[in-house]
N, C-alpha and C positions, 0 to 999 in steps of 0.2 A: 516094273520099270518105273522110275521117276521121268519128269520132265526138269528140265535144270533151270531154263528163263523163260521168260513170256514170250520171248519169238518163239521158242523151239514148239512149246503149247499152242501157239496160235498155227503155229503151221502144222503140226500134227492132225489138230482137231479138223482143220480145213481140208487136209488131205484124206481122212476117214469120211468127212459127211458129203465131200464130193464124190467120193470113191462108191459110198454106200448109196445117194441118189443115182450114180449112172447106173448101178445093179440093179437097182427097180425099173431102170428106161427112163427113169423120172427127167421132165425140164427145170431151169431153177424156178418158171413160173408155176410150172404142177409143185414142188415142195414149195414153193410161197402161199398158193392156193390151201395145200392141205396143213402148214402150219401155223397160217394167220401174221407169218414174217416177208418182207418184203424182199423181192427179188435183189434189191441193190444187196439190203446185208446181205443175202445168204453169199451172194456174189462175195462180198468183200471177206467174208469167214472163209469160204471155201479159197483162198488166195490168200490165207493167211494175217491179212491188213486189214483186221478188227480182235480185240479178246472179247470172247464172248463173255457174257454173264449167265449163270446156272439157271436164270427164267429163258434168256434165249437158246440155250442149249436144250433145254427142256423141251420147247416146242418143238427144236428142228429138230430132235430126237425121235420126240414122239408121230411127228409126220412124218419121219420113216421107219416108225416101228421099232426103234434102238432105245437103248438106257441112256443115262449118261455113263454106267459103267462101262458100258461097252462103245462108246464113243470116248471116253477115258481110256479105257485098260489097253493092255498091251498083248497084240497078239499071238508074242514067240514067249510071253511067260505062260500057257496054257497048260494046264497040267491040274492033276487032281489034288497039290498039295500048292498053295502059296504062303511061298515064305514073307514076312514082314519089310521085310528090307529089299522085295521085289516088285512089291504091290503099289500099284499106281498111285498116286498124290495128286491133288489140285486142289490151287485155294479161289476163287470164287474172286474177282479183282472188284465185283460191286459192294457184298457183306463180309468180305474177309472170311468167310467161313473157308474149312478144309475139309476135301471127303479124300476119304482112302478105301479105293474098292477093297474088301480083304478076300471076299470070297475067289476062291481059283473059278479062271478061264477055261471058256472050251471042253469043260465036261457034259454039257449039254443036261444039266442038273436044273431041277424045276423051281429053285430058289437063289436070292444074291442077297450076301450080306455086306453092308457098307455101312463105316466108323466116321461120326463127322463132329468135328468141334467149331460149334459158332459163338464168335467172339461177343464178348459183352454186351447188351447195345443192340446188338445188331437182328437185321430181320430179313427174311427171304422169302419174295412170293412167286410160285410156282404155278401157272394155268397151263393145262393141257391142250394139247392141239384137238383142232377140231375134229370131233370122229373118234379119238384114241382112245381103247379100250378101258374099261377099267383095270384098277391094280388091287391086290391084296397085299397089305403093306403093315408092318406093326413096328412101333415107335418103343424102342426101348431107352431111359435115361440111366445112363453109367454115372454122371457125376454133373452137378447143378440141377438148375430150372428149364424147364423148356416151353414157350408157350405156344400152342399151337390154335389154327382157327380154320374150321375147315366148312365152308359154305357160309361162313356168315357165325359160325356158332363153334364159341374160343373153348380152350381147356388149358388147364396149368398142370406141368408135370414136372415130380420129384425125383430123385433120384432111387431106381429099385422101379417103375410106376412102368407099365407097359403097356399102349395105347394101341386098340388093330382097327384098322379103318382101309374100307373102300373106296380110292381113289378116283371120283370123277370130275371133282369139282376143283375150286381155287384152293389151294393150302398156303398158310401162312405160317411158316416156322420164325418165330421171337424169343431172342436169350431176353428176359425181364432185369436181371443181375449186371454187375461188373463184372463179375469172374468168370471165362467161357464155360460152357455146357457140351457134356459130350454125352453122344447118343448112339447108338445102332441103330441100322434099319435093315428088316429084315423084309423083303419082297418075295412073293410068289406070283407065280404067272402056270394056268394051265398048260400053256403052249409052250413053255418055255421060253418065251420071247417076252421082254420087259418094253412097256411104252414110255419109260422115262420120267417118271413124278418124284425120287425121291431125292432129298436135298440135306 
């Protein structure tokens, strides 16, 4: 499923992370606490009247133990085969970047793959919520540059170049180039359950 305009996404995503904290018992000040976000935004996201950006999503994801896929993806396309043209989209309204979950919902499979093009220029920093597990994650370049910096300490990647890294730190994903960079990310989670770092 696509989203079509920024209302229809902003009230989707608010209705997911409202829906997923009351299923914990969570208050909006217990996910403020465990995500290091303030009770006003989480307020204003889950009511729709804010867009989020992929670093805020990140955290209030990861303080409730969600991906962004699965605060993205749609839950009546669930099935062991997802078609292209069903798979979730969103472009990121801070770095322009696009991700598109591609991996199928709902199989309860110990891995999610997600296809992202970041525009030229541009750059995305992602901190984990406090507490949040680590990730195993590997960074595949399909086409461009991709700079990444993860703790303080950068890498340049080519296209073909595939980077696996444990996610507990700050990640900074930078196209270096004019021309977007498109990448896979390939996540595994023992538990099956993703804590939300990939971008």
């Amino acid at each position: 499923m696509r989203f079509d305009t920024d209302e229809d996404i902003d009230r989707r995503l608010g209705e997911r992370l409202k829906a997923a904290r009351q299923r914990l018992d969570l208050t909006l000040d217990d996910l403020a606490r465990r995500s290091g976000v303030s009770r006003a935004m989480i307020s204003r996201v889950e009511r729709g009247e804010s867009s989020p950006t992929a670093a805020l999503l990140v955290r209030l994801g990861s303080g409730l133990g969600l991906s962004l896929s699965a605060l993205l993806g749609a839950a009546e396309s669930a099935g062991p085969l997802s078609r292209r043209d069903a798979q979730a989209v969103w472009r990121d309204p801070a770095s322009g970047y696009v991700r598109r979950n591609v991996s199928p919902r709902g199989t309860g499979s110990g891995f999610e793959i997600v296809e992202v093009e970041l525009p030229g220029g541009a750059e995305v920093r992602l901190d984990s919520a406090v507490g949040a597990p680590a990730l195993d994650q590997q960074i595949w370049v399909l086409a461009g540059r991709l700079g990444l910096t993860i703790d303080g300490i950068g890498s340049e990647l080519a296209a073909g170049d595939c980077l696996q890294m444990y996610l507990r730190k700050t990640i900074i994903y930078r196209n270096p180039a004019a021309e977007p960079v498109r990448y896979a990310v390939i996540l595994a989670a023992g538990s099956g359950s993703f804590p939300g770092y990939a971008a």
